[in-house]
C-alpha positions as CSV (number, residue, x, y, z in Angstrom):
1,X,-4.7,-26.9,10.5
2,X,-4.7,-27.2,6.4
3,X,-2.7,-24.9,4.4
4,X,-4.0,-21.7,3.5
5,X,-5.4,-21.3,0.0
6,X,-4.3,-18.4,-2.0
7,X,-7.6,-15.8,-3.0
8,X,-7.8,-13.9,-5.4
9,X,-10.4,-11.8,-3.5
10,X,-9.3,-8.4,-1.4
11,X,-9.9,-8.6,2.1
12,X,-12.4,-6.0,3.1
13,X,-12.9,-5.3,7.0
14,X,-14.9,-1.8,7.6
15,X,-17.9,-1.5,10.4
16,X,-19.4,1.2,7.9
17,X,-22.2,0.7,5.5
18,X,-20.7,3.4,3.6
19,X,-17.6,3.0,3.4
20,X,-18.5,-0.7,2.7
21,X,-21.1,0.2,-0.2
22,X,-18.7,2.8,-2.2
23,X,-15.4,0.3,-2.0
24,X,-17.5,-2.4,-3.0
25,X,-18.6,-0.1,-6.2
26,X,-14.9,1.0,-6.6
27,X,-13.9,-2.8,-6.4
28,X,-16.5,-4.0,-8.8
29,X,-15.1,-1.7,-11.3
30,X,-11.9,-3.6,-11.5
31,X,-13.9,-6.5,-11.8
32,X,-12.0,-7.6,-8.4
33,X,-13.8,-9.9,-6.0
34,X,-14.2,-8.8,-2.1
35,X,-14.3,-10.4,0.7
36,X,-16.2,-8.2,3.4
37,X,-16.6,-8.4,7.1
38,X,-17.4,-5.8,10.2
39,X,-15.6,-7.6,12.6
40,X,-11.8,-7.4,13.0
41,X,-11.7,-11.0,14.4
42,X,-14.1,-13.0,11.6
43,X,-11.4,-11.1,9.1
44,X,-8.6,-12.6,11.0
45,X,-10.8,-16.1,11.0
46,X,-10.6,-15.5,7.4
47,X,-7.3,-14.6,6.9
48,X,-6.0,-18.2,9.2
49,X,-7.7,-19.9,6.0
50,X,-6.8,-17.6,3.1
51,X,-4.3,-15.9,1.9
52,X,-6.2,-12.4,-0.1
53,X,-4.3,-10.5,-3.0
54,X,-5.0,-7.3,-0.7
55,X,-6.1,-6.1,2.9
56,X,-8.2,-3.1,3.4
57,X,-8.4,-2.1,6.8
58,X,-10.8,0.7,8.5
59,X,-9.7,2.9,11.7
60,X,-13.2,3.0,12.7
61,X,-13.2,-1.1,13.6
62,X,-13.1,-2.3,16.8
63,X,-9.3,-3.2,16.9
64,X,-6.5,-1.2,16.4
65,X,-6.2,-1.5,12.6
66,X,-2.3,-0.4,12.9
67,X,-1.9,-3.4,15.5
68,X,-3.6,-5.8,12.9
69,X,-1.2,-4.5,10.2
70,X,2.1,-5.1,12.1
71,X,0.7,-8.7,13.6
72,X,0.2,-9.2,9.7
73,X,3.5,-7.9,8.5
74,X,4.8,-10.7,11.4
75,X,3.3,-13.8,9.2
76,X,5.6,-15.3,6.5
77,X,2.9,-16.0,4.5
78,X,0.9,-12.6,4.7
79,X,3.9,-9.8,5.0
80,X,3.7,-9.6,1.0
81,X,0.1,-8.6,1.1
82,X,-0.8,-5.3,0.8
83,X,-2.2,-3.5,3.3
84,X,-4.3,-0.5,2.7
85,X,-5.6,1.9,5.8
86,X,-8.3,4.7,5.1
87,X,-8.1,6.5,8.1
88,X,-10.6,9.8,9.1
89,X,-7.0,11.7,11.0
90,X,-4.4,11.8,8.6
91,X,-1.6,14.2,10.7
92,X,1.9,13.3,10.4
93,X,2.0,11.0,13.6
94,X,-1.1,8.7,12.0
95,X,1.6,8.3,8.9
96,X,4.5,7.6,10.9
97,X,2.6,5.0,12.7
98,X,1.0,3.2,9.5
99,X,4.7,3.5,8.3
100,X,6.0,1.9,11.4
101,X,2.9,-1.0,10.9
102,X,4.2,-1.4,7.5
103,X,1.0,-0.2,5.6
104,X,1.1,-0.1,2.2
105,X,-1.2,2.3,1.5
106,X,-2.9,5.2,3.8
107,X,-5.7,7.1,2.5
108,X,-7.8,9.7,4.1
109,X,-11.6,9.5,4.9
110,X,-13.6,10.5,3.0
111,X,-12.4,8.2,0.6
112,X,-10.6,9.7,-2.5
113,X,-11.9,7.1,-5.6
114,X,-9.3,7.9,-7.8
115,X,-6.2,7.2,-5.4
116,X,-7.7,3.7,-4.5
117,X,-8.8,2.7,-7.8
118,X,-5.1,3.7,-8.7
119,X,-4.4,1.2,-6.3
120,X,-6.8,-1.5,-7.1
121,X,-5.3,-1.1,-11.1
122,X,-2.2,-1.9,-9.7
123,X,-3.1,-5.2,-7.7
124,X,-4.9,-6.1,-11.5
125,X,-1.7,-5.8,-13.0
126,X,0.2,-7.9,-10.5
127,X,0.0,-11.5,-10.9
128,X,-1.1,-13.3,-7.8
129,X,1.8,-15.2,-5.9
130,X,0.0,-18.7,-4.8
C-alpha cells in the first residue's frame, strides 16, 4: 500500500443530517475543508489513505466511536491527530471512557458552536505536521 498523504481537511464521520449540516457551517467559517462520511468504515477507508489535521467522531454511528478512538490513538502515524467526540450522555463515566480512548475533545449534544469553533481556531493556528 502507498504512503498516506497528509490532508489538510478534518475528518467528519456523523450518520446525522444535522449534526452534519451545522459542523459543516461551523467548519466553513474557519475556512477549514471537511471530509464527510456516515459510515464508520468508508472513514476508516479514508483514513488508511490520509492522514486529516482532525477527527470528529459522532456516538450516534454504527461503531463504537470510543473503540475507533483508541484503535486510532494505536497508529503511529494517526495518535497526534486530534480526536473530537460530541456525544448526547455526557455523565462522568462517558468522560472517563473518552479519557481512557484518548479523545481530545468531548462535547455534549446538542452541539455548543462556540466550544468547537474554539476548537477548530485552534487547529487554524497549528501548522500541519506532513
Amino acid at each position: 500500500m502507498s504512503e498516506a498523504v497528509f490532508s489538510d481537511k478534518v475528518l467528519v464521520v456523523t450518520s446525522s443530517l444535522t449534526l452534519r449540516a451545522l459542523l459543516e457551517l461551523v467548519i466553513e467559517d474557519h475556512e477549514i475543508e471537511a471530509q464527510f462520511f456516515e459510515k464508520a468504515q468508508d472513514g476508516l477507508d479514508f483514513l488508511k489513505a490520509h492522514t486529516p489535521r482532525a477527527i470528529v467522531l459522532d456516538d450516534g454511528i454504527e461503531i463504537d466511536p470510543f473503540s475507533i478512538a483508541s484503535r486510532l490513538k494505536m497508529s503511529r502515524r494517526l495518535r497526534e491527530v486530534p480526536v473530537i467526540l460530541f456525544i448526547g450522555d455526557s455523565d462522568d463515566r462517558t468522560k472517563l471512557t473518552a479519557e481512557f480512548a484518548r479523545v481530545e475533545h468531548v462535547l455534549s449534544k446538542p452541539v455548543d458552536r462556540k466550544a468547537f469553533s474554539s476548537i477548530l481556531r485552534n487547529l487554524s493556528q497549528q501548522q500541519p505536521n506532513p
